[in-house]
N, C-alpha and C positions, 0 to 999 in steps of 0.2 A: 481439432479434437483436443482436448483438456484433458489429463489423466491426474490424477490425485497423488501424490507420493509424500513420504517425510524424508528427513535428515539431521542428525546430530550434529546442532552447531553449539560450543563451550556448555555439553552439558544439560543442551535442552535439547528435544526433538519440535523442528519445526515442520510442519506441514507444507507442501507447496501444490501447483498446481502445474504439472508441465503441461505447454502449448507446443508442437511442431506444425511449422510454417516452411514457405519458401524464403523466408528474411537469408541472408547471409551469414548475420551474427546474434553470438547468443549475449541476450538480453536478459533483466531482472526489471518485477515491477513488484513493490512492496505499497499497500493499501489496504482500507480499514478491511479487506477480506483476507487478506496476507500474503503472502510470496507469489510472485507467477514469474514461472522461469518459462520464456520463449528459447523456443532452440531450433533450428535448422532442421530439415530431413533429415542431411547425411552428418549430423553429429552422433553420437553413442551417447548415450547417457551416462557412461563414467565421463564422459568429457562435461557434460552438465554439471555433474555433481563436482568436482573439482570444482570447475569456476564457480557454484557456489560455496566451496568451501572457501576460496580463496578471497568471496567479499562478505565471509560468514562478519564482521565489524558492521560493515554499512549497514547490512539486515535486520542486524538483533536492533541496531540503533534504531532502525524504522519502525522496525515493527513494536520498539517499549513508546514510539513516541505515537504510534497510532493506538498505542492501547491508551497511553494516557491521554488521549484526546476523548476516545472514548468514556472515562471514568470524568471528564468535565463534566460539570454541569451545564444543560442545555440553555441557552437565553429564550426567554419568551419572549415573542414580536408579540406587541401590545401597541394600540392607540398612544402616542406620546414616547414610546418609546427611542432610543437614540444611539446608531450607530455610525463607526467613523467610515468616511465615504473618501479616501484618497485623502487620509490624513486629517480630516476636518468634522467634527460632529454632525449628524442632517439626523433630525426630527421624522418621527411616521406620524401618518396621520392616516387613518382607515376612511375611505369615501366610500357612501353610501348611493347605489342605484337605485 
């Protein structure tokens, strides 16, 4: 089950998504949808919130760098077009059935 909650980190409220699991520990996952704190059954949620406060740095960093990933502009995959494949340019070429 996912409950929705925010949090005051430097001044901004971030939104997150708590998950409670059988895992042992609590976890953070920051993604282009935002925060999802995994927590334990028998944790309390002041115990969440803390350890989010306490990697409130990692977070904000995640989450400015998924917003600017978002604000890129997308590449169009095009016939000819040229992406690096392990370091090395490879050509597309769209084939026709």
């Amino acid at each position: 089950m996912s409950v929705g909650l925010s949090i005051r980190l430097a001044d901004r409220d971030v939104p997150y998504s708590l998950r409670r699991s059988r895992r042992k520990t609590l976890g953070l996952r920051v993604d282009g949808r935002g925060l999802v704190v995994a927590l334990p059954e028998r944790v309390a949620l002041r115990e969440a919130e803390a350890f989010i406060l306490s990697h409130a740095d990692w977070i904000l960093d995640k989450l400015a760098l998924w917003q600017q990933r978002a604000e890129e502009p997308s590449q169009n995959l095009d016939d000819g077009s040229v992406l690096p494949v392990l370091g090395q340019p490879c050509g597309l070429r769209w084939a026709q059935k």
